[in-house]
MDAnalysis code that builds the backbone (N, CA, C; Angstrom):
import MDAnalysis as mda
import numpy as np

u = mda.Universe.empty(267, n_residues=89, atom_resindex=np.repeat(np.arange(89), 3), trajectory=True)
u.add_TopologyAttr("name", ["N", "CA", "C"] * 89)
u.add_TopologyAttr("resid", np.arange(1, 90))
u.add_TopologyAttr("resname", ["UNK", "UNK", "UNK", "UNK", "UNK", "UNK", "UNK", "UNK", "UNK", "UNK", "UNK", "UNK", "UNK", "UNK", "UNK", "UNK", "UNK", "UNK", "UNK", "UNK", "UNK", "UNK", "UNK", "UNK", "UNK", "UNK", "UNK", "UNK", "UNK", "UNK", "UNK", "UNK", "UNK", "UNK", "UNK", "UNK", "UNK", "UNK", "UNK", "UNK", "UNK", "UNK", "UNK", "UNK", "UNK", "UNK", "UNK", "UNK", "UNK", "UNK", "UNK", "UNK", "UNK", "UNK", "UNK", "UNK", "UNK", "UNK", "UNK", "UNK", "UNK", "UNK", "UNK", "UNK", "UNK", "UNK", "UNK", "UNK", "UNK", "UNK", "UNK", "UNK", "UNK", "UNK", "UNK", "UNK", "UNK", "UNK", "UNK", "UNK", "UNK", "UNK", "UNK", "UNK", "UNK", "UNK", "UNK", "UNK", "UNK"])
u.atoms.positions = np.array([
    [32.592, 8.042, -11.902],
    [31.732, 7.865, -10.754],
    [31.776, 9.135, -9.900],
    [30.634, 9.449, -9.755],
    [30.662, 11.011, -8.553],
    [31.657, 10.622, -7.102],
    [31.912, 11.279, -6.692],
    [32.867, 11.026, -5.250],
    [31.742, 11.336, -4.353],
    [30.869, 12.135, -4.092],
    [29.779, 12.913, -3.062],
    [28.772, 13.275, -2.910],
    [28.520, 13.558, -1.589],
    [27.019, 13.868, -1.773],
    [26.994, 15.448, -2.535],
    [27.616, 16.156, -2.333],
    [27.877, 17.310, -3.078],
    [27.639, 17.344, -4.854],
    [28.181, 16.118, -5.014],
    [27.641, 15.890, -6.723],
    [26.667, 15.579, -7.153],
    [26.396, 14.411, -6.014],
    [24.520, 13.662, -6.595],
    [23.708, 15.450, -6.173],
    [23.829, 16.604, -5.454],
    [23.387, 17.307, -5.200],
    [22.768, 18.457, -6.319],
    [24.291, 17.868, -6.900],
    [24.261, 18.791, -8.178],
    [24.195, 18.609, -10.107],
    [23.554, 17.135, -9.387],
    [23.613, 16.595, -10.962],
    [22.044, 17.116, -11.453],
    [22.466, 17.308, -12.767],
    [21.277, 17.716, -13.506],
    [20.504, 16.694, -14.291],
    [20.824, 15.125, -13.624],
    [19.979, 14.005, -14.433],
    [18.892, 13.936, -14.200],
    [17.890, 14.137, -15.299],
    [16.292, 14.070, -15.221],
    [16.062, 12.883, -14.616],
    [14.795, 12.944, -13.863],
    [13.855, 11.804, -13.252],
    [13.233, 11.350, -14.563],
    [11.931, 10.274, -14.235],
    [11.715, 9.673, -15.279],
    [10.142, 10.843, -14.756],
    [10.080, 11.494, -13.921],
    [8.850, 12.473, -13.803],
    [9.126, 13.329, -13.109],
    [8.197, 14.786, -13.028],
    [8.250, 15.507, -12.273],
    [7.662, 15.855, -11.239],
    [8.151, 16.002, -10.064],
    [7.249, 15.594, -8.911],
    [6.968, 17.233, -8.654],
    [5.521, 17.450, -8.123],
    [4.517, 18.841, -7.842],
    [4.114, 19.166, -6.573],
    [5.144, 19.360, -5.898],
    [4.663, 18.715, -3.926],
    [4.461, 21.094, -3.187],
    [3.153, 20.673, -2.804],
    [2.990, 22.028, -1.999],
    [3.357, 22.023, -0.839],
    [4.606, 22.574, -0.579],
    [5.291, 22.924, 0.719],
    [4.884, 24.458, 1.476],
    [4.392, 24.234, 2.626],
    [4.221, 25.645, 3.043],
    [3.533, 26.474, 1.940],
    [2.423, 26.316, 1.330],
    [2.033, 26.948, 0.634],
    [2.451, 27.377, -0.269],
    [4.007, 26.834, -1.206],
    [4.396, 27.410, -2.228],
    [4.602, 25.752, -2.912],
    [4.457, 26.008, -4.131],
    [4.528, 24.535, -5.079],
    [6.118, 24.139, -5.721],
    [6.692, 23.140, -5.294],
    [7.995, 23.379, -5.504],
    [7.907, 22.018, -6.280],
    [8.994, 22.500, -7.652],
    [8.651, 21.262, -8.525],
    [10.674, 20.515, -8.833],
    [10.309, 19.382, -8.510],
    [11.417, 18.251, -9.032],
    [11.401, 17.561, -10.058],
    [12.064, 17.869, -10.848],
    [12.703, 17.027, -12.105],
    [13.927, 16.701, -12.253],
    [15.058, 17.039, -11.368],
    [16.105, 15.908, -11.686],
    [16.785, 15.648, -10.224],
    [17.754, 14.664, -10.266],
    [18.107, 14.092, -9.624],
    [18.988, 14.783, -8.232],
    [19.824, 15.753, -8.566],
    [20.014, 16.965, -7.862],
    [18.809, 17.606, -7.047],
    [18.027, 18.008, -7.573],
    [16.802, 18.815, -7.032],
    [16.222, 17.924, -5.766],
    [15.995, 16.531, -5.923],
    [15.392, 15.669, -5.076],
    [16.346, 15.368, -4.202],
    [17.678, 15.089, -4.455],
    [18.182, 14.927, -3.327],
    [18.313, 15.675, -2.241],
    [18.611, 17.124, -2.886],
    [18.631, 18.157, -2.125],
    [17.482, 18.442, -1.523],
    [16.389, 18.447, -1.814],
    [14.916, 18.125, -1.381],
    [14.713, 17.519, -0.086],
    [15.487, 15.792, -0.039],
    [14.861, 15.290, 0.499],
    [16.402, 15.190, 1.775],
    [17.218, 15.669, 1.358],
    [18.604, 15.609, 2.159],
    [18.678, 16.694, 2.840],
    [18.099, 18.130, 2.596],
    [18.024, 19.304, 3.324],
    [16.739, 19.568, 4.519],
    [16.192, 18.630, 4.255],
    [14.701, 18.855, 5.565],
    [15.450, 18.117, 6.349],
    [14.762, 18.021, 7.775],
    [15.625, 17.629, 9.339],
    [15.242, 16.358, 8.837],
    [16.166, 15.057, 9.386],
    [16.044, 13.862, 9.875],
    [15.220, 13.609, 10.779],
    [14.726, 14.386, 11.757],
    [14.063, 14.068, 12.570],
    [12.380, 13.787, 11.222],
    [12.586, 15.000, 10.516],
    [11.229, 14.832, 9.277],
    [10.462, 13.713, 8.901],
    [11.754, 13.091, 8.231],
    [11.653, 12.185, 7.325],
    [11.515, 10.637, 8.449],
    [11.814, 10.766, 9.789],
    [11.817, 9.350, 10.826],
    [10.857, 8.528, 10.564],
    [9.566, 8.882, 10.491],
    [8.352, 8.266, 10.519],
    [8.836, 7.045, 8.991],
    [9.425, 7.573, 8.158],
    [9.441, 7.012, 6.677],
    [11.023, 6.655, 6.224],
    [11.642, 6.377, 7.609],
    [13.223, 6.012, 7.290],
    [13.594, 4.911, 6.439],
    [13.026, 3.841, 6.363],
    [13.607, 3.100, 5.202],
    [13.419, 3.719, 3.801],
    [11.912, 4.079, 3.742],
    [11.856, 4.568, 2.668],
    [12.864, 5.849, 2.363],
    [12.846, 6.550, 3.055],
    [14.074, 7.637, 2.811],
    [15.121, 7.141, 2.656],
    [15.567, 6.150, 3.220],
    [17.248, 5.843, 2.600],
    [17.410, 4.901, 1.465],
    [16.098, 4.352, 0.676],
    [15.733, 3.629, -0.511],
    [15.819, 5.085, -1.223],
    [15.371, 6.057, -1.138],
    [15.264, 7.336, -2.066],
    [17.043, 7.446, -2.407],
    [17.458, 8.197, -1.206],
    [18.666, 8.447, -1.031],
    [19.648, 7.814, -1.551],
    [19.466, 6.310, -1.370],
    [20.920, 5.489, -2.034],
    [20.863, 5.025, -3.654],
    [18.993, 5.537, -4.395],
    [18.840, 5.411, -5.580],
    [19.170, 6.750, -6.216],
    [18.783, 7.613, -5.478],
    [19.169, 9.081, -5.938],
    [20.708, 9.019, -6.625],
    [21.585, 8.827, -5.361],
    [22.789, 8.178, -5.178],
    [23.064, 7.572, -6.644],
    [22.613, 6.422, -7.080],
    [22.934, 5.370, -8.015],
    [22.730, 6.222, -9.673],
    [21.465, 6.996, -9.330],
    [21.169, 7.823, -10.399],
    [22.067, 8.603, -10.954],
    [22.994, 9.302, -9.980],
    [23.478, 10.370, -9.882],
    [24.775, 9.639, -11.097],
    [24.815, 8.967, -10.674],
    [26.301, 7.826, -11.247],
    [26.014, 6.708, -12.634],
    [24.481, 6.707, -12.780],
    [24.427, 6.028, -13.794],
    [22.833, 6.251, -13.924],
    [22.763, 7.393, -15.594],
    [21.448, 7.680, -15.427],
    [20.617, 6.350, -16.029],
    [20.870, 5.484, -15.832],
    [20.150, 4.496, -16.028],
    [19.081, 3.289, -14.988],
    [19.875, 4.572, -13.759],
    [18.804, 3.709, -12.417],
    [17.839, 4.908, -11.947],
    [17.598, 6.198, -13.049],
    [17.124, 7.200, -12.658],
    [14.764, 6.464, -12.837],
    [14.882, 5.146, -13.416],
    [13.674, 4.572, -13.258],
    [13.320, 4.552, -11.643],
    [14.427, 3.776, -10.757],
    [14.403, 3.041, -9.698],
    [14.308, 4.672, -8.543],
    [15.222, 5.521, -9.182],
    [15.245, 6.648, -8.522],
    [13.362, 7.153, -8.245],
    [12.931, 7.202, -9.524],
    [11.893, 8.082, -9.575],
    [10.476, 7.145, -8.881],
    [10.517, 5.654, -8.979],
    [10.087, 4.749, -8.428],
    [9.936, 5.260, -6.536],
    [11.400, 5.157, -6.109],
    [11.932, 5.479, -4.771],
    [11.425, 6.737, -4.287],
    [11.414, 8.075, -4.971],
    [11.079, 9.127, -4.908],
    [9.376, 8.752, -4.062],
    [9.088, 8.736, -5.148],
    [7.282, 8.439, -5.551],
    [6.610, 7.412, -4.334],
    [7.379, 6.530, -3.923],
    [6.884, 5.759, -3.267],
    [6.980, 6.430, -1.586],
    [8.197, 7.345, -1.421],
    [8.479, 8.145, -0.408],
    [7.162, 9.427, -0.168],
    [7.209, 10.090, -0.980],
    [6.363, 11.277, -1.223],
    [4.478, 11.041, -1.001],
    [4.514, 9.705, -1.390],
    [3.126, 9.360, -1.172],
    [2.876, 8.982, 0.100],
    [3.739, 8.176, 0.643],
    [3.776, 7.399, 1.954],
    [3.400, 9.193, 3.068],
    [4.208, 9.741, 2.393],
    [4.750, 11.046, 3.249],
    [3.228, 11.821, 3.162],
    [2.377, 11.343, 2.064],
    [1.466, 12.682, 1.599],
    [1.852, 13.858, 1.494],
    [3.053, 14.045, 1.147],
    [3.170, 15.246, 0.109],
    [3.151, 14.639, -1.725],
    [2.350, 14.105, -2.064],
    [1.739, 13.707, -3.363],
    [0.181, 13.473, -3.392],
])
């Protein structure tokens, strides 16, 4: 089992897709589970407020992913459902 956020940060478990989101004019692409967390764990909190449940549904599946790539469905589900809400998809 990972101990941290430092690990889910750095795990290299694929999503079940790759997400294509244009930030500031540059296209930054996510495919695993690391990448998104860090994604969505490194922008301000204040960011993500408008969409807080959904962000901590991302976060605690990211989380689960990180530890068993077998919830990386629920992850990419969580992702997706965040990102749209957000319109960055």
């Amino acid at each position: 089992m990972m101990s941290g956020a430092n690990d889910v940060s750095n795990s290299d478990t694929p999503l079940r897709a790759t997400f294509k989101i244009n930030l500031n004019g540059k296209t930054v692409s996510i495919g695993t589970v690391g990448q998104a967390y860090r994604f969505i764990t490194n922008l301000s909190s204040v960011e993500w407020i408008e969409f807080k449940s959904l962000h901590a549904d991302a976060v605690r599946t990211l989380q689960g992913a990180a530890d068993n790539a077998m919830l990386t469905v629920q992850a990419t589900t969580a992702l997706r459902a965040l990102f749209v809400r957000a319109k960055l998809l």
